[in-house]
Structure formats: C-alpha cells, structure tokens
N, C-alpha and C positions, 0 to 999 in steps of 0.2 A: 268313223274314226277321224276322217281329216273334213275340213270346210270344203266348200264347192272352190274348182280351181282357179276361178277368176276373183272369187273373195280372197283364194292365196297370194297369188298374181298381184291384189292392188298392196297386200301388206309388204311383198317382197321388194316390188320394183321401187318402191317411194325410197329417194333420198340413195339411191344408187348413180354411181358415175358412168357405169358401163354391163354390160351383160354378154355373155359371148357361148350360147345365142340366146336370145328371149324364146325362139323357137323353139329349141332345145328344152329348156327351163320347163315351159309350156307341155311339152310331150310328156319331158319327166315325172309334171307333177301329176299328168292326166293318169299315168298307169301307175303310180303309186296309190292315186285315188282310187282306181278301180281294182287293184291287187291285196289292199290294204297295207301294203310295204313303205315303209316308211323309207325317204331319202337321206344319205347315208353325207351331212355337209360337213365339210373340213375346213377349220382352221387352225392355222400353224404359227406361233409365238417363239421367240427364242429368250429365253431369258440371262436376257442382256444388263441387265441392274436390280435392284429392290424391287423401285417403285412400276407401279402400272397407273398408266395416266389416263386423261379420258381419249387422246386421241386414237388411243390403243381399243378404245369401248365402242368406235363406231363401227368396226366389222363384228367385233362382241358383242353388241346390239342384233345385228343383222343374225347371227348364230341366234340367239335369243328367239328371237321371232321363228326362226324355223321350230325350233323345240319348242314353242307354246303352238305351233300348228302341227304338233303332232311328229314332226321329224327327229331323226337322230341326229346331235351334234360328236363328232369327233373332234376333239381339240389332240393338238400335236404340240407337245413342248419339244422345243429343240435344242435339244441335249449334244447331237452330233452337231448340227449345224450352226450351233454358237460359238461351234468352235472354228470355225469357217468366218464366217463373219457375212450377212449379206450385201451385196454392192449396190443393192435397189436404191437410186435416188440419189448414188453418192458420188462426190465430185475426187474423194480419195480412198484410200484404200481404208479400209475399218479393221479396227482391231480382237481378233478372235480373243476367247477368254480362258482361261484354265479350266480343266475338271469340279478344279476345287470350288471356284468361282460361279460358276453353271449347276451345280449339284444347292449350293446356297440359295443364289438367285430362283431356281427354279419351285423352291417351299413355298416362296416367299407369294411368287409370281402366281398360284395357284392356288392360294389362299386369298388374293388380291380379286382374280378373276373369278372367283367364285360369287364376288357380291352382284357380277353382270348375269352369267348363265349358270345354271341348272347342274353343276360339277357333277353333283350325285347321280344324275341320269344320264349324261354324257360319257362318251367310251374316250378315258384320257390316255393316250401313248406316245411314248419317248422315245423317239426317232432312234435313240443307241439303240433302241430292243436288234433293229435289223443292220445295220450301218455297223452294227458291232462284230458280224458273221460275217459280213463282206471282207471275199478275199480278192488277192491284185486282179483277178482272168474278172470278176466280179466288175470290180471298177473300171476296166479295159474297156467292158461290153457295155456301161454306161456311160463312157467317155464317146464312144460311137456312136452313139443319139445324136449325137449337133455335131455341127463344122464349126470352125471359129470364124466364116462369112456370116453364119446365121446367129453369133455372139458379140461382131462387132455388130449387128441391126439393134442394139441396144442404146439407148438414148446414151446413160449414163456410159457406157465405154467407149460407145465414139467420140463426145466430149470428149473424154481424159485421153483419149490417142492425138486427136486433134492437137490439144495444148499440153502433149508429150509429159502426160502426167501417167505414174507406172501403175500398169493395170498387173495383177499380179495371177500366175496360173492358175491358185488356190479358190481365189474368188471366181472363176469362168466354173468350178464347178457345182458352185453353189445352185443355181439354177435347177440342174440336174438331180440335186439332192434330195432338195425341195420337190421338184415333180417325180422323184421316186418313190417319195411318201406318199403321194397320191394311188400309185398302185400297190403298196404294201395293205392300203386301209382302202382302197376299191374306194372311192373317193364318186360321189355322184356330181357335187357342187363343191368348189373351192371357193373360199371368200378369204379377200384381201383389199388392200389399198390399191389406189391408180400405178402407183410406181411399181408393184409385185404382177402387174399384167403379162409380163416377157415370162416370168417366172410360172404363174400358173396356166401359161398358153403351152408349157414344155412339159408341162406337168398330162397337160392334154395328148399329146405327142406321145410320148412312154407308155400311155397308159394304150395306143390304139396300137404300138410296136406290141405290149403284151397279150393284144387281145381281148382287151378290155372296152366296154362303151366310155367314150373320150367326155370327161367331168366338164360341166357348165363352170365358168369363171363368172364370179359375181366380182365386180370392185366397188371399191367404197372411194369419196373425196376425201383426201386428206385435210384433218384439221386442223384449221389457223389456230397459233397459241394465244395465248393472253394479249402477245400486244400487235395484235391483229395480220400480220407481216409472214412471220417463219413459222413453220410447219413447226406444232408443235412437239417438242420435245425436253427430254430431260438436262440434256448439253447446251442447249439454248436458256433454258433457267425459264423457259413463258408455259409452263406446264400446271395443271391440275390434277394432284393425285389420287388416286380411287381411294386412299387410304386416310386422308386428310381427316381434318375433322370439319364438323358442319358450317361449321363459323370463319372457317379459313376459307371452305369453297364457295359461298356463300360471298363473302368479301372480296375474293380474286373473281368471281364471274362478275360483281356491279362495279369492277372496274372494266373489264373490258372495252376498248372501242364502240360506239352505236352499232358502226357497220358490220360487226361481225354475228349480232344477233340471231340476222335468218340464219344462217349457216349453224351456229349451234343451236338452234331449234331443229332445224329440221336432220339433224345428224346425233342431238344425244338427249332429245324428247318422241316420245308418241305422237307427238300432237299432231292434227290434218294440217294442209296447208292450208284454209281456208280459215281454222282459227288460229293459225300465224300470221294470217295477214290480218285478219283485226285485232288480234294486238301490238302488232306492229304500226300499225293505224294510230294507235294512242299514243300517250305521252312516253318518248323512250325511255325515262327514269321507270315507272311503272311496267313496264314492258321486260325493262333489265332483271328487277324484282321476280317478275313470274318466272323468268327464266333460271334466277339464281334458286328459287324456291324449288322447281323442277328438278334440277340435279342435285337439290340436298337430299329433295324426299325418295329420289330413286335410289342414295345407297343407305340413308340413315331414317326414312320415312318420315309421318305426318309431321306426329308432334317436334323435330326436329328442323323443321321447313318452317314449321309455324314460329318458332322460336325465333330462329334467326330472321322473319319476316318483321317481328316484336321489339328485338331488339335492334336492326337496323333505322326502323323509326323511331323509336327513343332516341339513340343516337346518333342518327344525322336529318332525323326530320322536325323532331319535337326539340332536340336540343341536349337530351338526357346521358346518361352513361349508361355504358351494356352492363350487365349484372357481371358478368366474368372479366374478368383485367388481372394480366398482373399484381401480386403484390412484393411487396420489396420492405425488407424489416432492417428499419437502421441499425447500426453499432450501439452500443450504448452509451460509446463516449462522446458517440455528435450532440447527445441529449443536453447543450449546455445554454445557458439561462440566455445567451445572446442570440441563439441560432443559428439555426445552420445554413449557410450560404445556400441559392435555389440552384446555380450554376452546377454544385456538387450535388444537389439532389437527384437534378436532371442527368448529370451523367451515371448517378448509381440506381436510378431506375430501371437504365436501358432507354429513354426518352430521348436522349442526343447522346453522338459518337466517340465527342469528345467536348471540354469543355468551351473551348472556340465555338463549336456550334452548338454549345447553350446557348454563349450570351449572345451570339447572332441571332436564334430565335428568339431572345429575350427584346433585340434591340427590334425585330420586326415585330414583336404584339401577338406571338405565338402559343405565348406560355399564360396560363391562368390555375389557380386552382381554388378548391372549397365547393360546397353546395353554392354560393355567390358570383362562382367563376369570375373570384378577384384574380384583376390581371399584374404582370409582372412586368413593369419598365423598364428598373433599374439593374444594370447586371453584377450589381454590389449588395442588392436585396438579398435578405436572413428572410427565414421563415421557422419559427418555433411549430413542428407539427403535432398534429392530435394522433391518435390511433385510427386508422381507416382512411383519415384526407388522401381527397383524389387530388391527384397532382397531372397535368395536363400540356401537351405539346402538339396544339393543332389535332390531329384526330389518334395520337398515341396519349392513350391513357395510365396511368400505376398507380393502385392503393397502397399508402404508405403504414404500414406496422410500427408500430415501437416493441422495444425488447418486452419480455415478461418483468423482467425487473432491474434492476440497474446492474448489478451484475450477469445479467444474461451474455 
C-alpha cells in the first residue's frame, strides 16, 4: 500500500524548514508501513479573504504528497478561529472576521484548495463542529494548558511587549485553539509555516495532556512574494493567486527577481535539486520560463503552460503580439474624418492613467501602433483607426473596435 520508508522520508523532508522530530516522523511512518494504517496529516487554513495564493500552496503541496503516498490528509477550515484571529508572525493585533464573512470566504477557500489536494479523499472539518459545544468549565480547562511565561516565549509577543505594543487576551488563546484541533481529529502530523511552530508544538502538548501519541510538527519556509522582500501576501499586493488565469501567472512569475528562483522551485515545483541546479546554471531568462511554465501547468495543465510559453515569445522575444489583449470599441462620434487624437486613444484604452501620462509616454518613444509599429512623437498626433489596429504602450497592448455602424 505505501513505498518503502526511506523512498517516503526523501519525498517528505525535501524543501522542509524544520521537523520536530524526524525520529518521530521515521517511527511513524515505519508502523503505518507495516500496519497498513495510513497517517492521519493535518492542516489547518482560516479563511481569512477570497483568494488562496501560492504562498498558501507550500504546506498544500506537502499535504499533497502525503496523499499521493498513500496517507490521509485532514484539512481543517477555521471557522472558529478566524474569528480569533491568528497572531503567528505579527507585529499587531489582526483582525477576527464575522460569521458572515468566514462562512463566504470559506466556499470560496475550498474550492481554491481543491486545485492543490485531493478535496474528495481528504476528511474536511470545521473547527465550529466542536468549538461550538464548548462550554465556560470547557475553555477554563484549556486555558490551564499554558502559563502566560510559556506565551510570552513567543517571538512575535515578546516583540510587541517589548515596544509596548497591545497584545490582546483573545489572541493568547488562539494557540490553544489551534492545538485542540489537533486532538479533536487525533492528528499524527501537523504541517505549517515556520511562524505556526509555537502553535503546533502546543498542539503537541494537549494532545499528550489527553493521552494521545504527541503529532510530529512538519514546517514549511515562508514564501517570498513577487517582489522578492515580504512574505507573501494578500495585504502586501506581491501575491499570486491559485485562481488567476494562465497568463497573469505566467507574466507575474517572469517578472519576479532572479534571486528568488531557487526558492520558488524548490517550494512550488517537484522538481529534484539537482535539476534545479542545472537549470539555474543557464541563462536566467530561460530559467524564469520554465518556472513560470511549471506553475501554469500545475493548476491549468499542458496545453496552457504551452501557450503561454508561445505567446510569451512572440511577444517579448520575436517582437509579436499575444493573440489575447484587450479590446476597446470607440464611440461613433470620435469616427471623424480628422481623427482622433492618440492622447485620448491611450487614455480610453486603459494604456495611460491619465492624459499627462500619454503624452509623457508619447514625448519618451513609448507609444507605437499598426502591423509597422509606427511610432508616435508628436503629442498633437490624430490617428484615423481601422477596425482591429493594435495600439501600443511599451509592453501594454489594446485592439481597437469601431462601432458596427454609425449609429451604434
């Protein structure tokens, strides 16, 4: 039923930041092997917005791979604890969300995560199932798990005691929440980011207060976002979303930084490290490519990776335009025999903000348009267009429409 444990062992540990314990891990997987019992891994999402991004997909990868080796993944949407708010990582207090807000977010979130893991074979539950039955003597006796000595050992709330920034009661119990899901769903493995270690090391604790075998803590590295720097996220605007389309993720990975490359290879591809390092060995434009091709074709597949491979060279290597752009169908009253200024083309394409930064890009040598990529100098230039003409600002493009008929 399952691979030999050291075939498990090399697909587990790659691209992990920490293990607590590998020993442990090791034991675990040796007598699931031999019992035929599959291990029972937990991860826990709060849905906290729409979107699910890919920094969200490197512990959703690591799920992934257990359940292709034969394991059960438990995912935990957190319904109770989004109302809490987690303080993992944060320099201020976060803001818990309404029912209404969390019951939304939460469709949305598990429709999202379903393009990483296996939803249909995975055992999904919603932290209110038990969190909802809990009475005061209830939360008393898990408020008695920790000391607030062993809450200020937290990176992020010693910080904000330090620089007298208010740490609030609500969030000291989040921890506790969190590792009580662990024993609600007998949790063999937790997996999370580096900054949810305090969180599922308590999660370990509760579960040996109840008599339980104490769950192995896997972490994962937190992903740098788009512009290489901040942990990415949705509030920071450097995020990639699972739900994008091919061509957006595709465009926002070949911009990325060089340096951030190994890192998103080795955190949201398959690939070994040994064919990372030769293609990182090459030219990093090409390099970028295979990586941007990588993550198209892991949510949207071949023919989609291939596409945006096709069209990326057409248009920034051969010189061409991508077959999809924009189009924009004038008024029928700019149709006049003088033409129509390119100033107001550009700003009714969506191509510049405003007409200032038309003719700024006009005065740099920005703007071109036609199959000829005639350019445009003058910022008093008229252009009589055809139906279809590409009209052009540096690497934003718009095909321009005329009405169906003059009175359209």
């Amino acid at each position: 039923m399952f691979p030999p444990v050291e075939e498990q062992l090399r697909v587990l540990v790659r691209g992990t930041a920490q293990i607590e314990t590998l020993d442990e891990l090791r034991q675990r997987l040796e007598h699931s092997y031999a019992t035929g019992q599959p291990l029972r891994v937990k991860y826990g999402i709060d849905p906290t917005g729409f979107d699910v991004h890919l920094g969200h997909t490197v512990p959703l990868r690591k799920l992934r791979q257990f359940q292709q080796l034969g394991h059960q993944a438990v995912l935990i949407i957190g319904t109770a604890t989004a109302a809490v708010g987690d303080p993992s990582g944060r320099d201020v207090s976060r803001q818990g969300l309404s029912p209404e807000q969390i019951q939304k977010n939460a469709a949305s979130y598990l429709q999202q995560i379903g393009k990483i893991i296996d939803v249909q074979r995975a055992e999904v539950r919603a932290n209110h199932e038990w969190f909802d039955r809990f009475r005061f003597a209830d939360f008393l006796r898990l408020l008695g798990q920790t000391t607030v000595q062993r809450l200020m050992e937290r990176d992020d709330f010693s910080k904000r005691l330090q620089a007298g920034t208010p740490i609030y009661l609500h969030e000291c119990l989040y921890p506790l929440l969190q590792g009580w899901d662990s024993v609600e769903v007998r949790a063999d493995v937790e997996l999370g980011g580096t900054e949810q270690l305090y969180n599922l090391m308590v999660g370990r604790d509760l579960q040996r207060a109840a008599g339980q075998q104490p769950q192995v803590c896997i972490t994962m590295p937190i992903l740098r976002g788009t512009d290489g720097v901040k942990k990415m996220g949705k509030s920071v605007g450097n995020y990639i979303g699972v739900h994008e389309s091919p061509q957006e993720m595709f465009g926002k990975t070949m911009r990325i930084p060089d340096e951030l490359m190994a890192e998103w290879f080795t955190l949201l591809t398959d690939r070994g490290q040994d064919d990372i390092a030769t293609i990182l060995a090459g030219k990093p434009n090409e390099a970028k490519k295979t990586l941007a091709a990588d993550i198209v074709r892991f949510f949207h597949g071949d023919a989609a990776a291939q596409t945006c491979l096709e069209e990326w060279r057409r248009q920034f290597e051969e010189k061409g335009d991508p077959e999809q752009m924009p189009e924009v169908t004038l008024p029928a009253e700019w149709l006049q025999p003088a033409g129509i200024p390119v100033v107001d083309l550009l700003v009714s394409a969506g191509l510049a903000a405003s007409k200032s930064e038309a003719r700024r890009k006009i005065e740099e040598g920005a703007v071109n348009y036609g199959p000829d990529r005639l350019k445009v100098t003058d910022v008093k230039a008229t252009l009589l267009p055809q139906d279809g003409l590409i009209l052009r600002l540096g690497r934003k493009r718009a095909r321009l429409r005329l009405p169906s008929s003059p009175n359209a």
